[in-house]
VEXKOLMI-54978 format. One line per 10 residues: number of its first residue (from 1); their letters; for each residue y, z, x of C-alpha. Coordinates in pm, 1 decimal. Each point is the difference from the previous one (the first is absolute). Example, Ala and Ser with C-alpha at 12.3 -4.5 7.8 and 13.67 -1.06 7.14 Angstrom:
2
1	AS	-450.0:780.0:1230.0 | 344.0:-66.0:137.0;
! end
This chain:
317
1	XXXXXXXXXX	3863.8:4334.5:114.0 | -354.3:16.1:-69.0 | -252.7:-238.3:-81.5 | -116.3:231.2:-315.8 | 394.7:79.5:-66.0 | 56.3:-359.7:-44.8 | 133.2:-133.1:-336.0 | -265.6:-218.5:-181.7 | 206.2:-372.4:7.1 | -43.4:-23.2:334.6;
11	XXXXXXXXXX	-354.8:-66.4:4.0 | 61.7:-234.9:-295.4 | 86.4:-310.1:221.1 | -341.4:88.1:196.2 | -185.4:16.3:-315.2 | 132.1:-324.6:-113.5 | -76.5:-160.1:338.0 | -329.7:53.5:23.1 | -48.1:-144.9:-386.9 | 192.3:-247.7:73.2;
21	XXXXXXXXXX	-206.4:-179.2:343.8 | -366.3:103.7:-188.6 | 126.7:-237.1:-294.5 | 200.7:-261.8:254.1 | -310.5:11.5:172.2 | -280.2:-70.8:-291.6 | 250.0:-218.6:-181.8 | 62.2:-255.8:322.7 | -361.6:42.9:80.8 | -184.9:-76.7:-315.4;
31	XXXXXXXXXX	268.6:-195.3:-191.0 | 310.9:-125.5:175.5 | -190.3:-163.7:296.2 | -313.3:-150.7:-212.8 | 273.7:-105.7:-325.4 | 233.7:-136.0:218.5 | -22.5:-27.8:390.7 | -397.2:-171.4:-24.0 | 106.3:-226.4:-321.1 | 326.3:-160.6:246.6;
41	XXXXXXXXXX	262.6:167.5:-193.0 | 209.0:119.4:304.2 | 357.3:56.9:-202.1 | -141.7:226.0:-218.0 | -185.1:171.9:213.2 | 304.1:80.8:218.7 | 250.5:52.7:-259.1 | -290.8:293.6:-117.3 | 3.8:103.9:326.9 | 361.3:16.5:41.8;
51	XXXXXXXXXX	57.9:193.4:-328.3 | -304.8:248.7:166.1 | 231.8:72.4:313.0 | 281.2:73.6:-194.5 | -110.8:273.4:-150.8 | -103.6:137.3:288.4 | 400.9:59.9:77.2 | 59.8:113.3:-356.0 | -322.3:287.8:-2.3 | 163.8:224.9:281.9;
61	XXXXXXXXXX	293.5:26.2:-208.9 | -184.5:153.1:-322.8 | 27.0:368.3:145.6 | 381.4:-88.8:-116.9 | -105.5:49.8:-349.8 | -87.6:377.9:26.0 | 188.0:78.9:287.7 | 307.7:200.8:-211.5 | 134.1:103.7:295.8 | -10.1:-368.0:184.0;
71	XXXXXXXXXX	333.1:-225.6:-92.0 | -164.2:-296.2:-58.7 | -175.5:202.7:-314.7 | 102.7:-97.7:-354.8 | 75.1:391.3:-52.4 | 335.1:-93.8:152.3 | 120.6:-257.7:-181.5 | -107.1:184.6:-394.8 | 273.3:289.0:144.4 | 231.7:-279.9:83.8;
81	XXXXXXXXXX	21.3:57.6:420.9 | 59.0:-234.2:301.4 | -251.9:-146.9:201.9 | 49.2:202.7:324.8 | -65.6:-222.6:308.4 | -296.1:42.3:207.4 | -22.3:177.6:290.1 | -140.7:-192.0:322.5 | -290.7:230.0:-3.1 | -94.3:-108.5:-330.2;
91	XXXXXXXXXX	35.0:-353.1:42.0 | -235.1:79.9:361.4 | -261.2:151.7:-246.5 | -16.2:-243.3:-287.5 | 12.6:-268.4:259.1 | -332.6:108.6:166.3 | -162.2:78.3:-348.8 | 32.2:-340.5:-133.8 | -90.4:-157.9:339.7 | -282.5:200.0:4.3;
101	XXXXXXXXXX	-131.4:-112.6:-351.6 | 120.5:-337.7:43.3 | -242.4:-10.7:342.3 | -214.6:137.8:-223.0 | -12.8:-244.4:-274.5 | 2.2:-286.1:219.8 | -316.3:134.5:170.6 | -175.7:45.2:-317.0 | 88.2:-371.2:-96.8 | -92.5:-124.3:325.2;
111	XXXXXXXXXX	-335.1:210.0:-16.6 | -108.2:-91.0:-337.6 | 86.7:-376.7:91.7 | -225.2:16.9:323.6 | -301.9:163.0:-136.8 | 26.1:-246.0:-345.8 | 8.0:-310.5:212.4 | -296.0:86.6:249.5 | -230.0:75.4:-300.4 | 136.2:-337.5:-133.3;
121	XXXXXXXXXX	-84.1:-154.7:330.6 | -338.7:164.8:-14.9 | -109.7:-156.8:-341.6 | 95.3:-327.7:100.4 | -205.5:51.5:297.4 | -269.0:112.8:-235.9 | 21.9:-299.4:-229.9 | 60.2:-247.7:264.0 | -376.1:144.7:163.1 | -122.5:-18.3:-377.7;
131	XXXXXXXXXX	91.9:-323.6:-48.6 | -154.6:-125.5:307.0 | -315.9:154.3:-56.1 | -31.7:-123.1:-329.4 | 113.0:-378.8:155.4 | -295.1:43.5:252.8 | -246.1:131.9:-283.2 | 116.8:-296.2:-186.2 | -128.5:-241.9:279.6 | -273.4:166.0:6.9;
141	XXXXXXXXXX	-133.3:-46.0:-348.2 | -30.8:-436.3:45.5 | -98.1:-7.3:367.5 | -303.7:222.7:-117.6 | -75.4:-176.3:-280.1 | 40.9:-378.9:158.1 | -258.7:182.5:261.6 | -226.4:102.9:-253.8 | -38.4:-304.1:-234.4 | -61.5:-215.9:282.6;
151	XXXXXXXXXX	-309.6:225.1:95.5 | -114.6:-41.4:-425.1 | 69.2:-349.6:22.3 | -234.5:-36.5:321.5 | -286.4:193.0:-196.9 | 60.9:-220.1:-325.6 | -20.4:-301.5:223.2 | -335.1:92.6:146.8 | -107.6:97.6:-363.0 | -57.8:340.9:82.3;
161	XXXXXXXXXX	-111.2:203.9:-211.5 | 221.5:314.1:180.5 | 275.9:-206.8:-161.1 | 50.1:170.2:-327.7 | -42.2:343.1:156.2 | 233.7:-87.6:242.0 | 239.3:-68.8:-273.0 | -83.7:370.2:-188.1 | 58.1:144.5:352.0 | 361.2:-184.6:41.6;
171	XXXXXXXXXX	83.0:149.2:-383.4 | -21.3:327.6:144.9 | 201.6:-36.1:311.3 | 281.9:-176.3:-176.9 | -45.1:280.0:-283.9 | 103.6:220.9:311.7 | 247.2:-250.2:151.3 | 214.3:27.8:-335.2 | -39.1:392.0:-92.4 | -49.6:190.1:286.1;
181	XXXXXXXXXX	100.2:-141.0:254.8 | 384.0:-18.5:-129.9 | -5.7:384.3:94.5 | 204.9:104.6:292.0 | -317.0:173.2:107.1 | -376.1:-14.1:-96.6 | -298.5:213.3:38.4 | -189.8:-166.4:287.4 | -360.7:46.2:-123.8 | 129.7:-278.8:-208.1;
191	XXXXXXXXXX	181.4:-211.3:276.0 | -352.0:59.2:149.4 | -187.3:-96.6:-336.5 | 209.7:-317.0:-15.2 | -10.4:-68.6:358.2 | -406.0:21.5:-30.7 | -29.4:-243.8:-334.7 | 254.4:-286.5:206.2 | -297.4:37.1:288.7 | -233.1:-16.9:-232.7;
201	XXXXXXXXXX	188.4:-290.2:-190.7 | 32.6:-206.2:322.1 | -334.0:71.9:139.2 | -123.6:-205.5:-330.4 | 145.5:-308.2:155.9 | -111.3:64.8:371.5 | -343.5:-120.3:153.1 | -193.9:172.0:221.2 | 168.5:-129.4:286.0 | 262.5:237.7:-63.9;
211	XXXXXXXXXX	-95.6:398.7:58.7 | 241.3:215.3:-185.1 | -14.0:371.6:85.9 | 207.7:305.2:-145.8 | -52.6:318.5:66.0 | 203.3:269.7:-189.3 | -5.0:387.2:90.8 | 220.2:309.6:-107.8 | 75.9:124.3:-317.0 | 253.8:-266.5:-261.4;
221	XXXXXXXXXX	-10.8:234.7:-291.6 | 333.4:194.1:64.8 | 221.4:-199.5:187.5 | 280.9:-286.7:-78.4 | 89.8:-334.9:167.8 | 244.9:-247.0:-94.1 | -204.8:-263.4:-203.2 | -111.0:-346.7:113.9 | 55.5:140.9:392.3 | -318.4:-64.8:163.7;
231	XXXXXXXXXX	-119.3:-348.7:-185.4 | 258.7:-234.5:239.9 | -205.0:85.1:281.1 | -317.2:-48.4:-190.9 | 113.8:-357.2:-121.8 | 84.6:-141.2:329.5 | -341.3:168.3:112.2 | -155.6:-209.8:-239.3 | 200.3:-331.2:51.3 | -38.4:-44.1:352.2;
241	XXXXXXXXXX	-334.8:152.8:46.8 | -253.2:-187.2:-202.9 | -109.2:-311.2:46.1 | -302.1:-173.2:-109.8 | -107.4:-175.0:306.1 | 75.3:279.8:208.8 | -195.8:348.0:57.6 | 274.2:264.3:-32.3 | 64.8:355.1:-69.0 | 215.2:197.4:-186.3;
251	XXXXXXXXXX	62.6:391.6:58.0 | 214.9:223.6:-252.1 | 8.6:379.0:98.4 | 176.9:253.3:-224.3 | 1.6:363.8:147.2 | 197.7:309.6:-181.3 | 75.0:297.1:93.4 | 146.8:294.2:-185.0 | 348.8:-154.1:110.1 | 7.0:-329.7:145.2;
261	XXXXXXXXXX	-172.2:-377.1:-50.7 | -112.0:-213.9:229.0 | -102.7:-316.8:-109.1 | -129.9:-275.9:277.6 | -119.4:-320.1:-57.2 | -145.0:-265.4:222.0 | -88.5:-369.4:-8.4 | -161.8:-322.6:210.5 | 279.0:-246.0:-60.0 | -236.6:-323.5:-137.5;
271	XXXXXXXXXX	249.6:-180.2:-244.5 | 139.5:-208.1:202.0 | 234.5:-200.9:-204.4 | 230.2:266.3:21.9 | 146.3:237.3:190.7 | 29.0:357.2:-70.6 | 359.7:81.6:-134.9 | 203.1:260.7:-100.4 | 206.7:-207.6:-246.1 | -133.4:153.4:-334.1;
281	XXXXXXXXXX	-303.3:268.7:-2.9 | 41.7:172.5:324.4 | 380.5:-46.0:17.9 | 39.8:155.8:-319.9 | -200.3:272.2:73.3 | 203.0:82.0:296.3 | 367.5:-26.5:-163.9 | -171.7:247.0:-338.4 | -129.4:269.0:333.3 | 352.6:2.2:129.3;
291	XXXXXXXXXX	173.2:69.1:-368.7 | -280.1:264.4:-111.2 | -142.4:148.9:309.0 | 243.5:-8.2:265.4 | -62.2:185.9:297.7 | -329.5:124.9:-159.2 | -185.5:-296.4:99.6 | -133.1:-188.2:336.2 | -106.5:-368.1:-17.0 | -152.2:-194.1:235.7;
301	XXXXXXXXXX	-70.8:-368.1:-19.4 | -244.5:-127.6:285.7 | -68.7:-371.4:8.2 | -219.7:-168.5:228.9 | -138.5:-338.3:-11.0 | -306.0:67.1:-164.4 | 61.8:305.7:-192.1 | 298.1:187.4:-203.0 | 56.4:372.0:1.6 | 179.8:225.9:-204.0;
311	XXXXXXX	29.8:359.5:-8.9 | 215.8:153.2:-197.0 | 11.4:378.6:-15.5 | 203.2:236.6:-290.6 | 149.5:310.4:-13.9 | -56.4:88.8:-395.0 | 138.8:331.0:11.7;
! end
């Protein structure tokens, strides 16, 4: 017989296949597994599941229905006539129908529960990198600010009079601390503005002994960074290279390019109560690199026993 000679119910079990694994396949993925496989409920999860597979035996047996001809049809029994046995054949072909949807079925369960877990892997990824990023930030925020009042309170020991406008100048960098900087990403002519006004801030507590150089080049106007990036390497800059009995120098380069940073910075090592570690500021600045820039950054730390080196160099395309 041919295909366009066939009678219409036997497409019907096709028909109600395919409707049948689109919904199986949107209901497990966007209700069954989030409603009751993520929230623990196991038992009802599987008893849906169970009642899904079972009528994946029962839809190869609808063409029944309109099948007037077929003895399992209800035609048969309205006129009052036997059930006549199935032949072999026909058990053969209803055997490998219902296998096939089953195999079917249980691929579009398995499918749907696959691609719903690995996006629910991937947002815990995502908020597990959030929440460390905004942990780092955090530590950020005090370690700055212990830094910076201790430069104030030097200049309101002295009696400076660079005190109070070191105090105006610490407004506005904590004004960007709180707002801005708890975005994800920043524009970084104002990473550079704020990197400039914490120079300028700790250059108010410096004496001349201590030469403090930045040079910035490239255009800041239309690019992002994540916030708070570059200031680490400032602040140990800072903390191990001034000193007032010593002659040191302090040199912060900042070079852009249409789609990279490099940022270098280099300092005598003259504060000799400590040593230069990587506990806090630079530390931090290398675990918040790895989470937001990874393989789009190079870093090199160069130590000596006079002077410390960084270059750090970013990919912000």
């Amino acid at each position: 017989m041919h295909a366009e000679n066939l009678p219409f119910f036997v497409y019907i079990p096709y028909v109600f296949s395919a409707i049948y694994f689109i919904a199986l396949f949107y209901l497990n993925y966007h209700w069954f597994i989030p409603r009751y496989y993520f929230t623990k409920k196991y038992l009802t999860y599987y008893g849906i599941i169970a009642v899904c597979i079972l009528l994946l035996v029962i839809i190869p047996e609808s063409d029944h229905l309109f099948d007037k001809g077929h003895p399992m049809n209800p035609h048969h029994f309205h006129h009052g006539k036997n059930i006549p046995h199935l032949q072999p054949h026909q058990l053969m072909r209803f055997s490998f129908f219902e296998m096939q949807i089953f195999l079917m079925g249980i691929m579009v369960l398995l499918t749907s529960m696959y691609l719903r877990i690995t996006e629910r892997l991937g947002e815990a990824e995502d908020e597990k990198v959030n929440a460390e990023l905004s942990y780092l930030k955090a530590q950020i925020n005090p370690h700055f600010l212990f830094n910076t009042l201790n430069s104030i309170y030097s200049l309101a020991y002295k009696k400076s009079d660079q005190t109070a406008p070191a105090i105006v100048k610490l407004s506005g960098l904590m004004r960007y601390v709180i707002s801005d900087a708890q975005e994800d990403k920043v524009m970084l002519s104002k990473e550079v503005e704020y990197l400039t006004n914490y120079i300028e801030l700790q250059k108010l507590r410096l004496t001349e002994k201590t030469k403090v150089i930045f040079d910035q080049q490239g255009v800041t106007e239309d690019k992002m960074i994540a916030p708070l990036l570059l200031l680490p390497f400032v602040e140990n800059a800072f903390k191990y290279g001034s000193n007032p009995e010593h002659d040191s120098e302090i040199k912060i380069k900042l070079l852009v390019s249409d789609t990279s940073l490099q940022f270098d910075v280099k300092n005598d090592i003259v504060n000799l109560h400590d040593i230069p570690s990587e506990r806090i500021g630079v530390g931090n600045a290398k675990e918040r690199l790895a989470l937001t820039y990874s393989g789009k950054y190079l870093l090199n730390i160069i130590p000596t026993k006079n002077q410390y080196l960084i270059s750090l160099h970013i990919n912000l395309s």
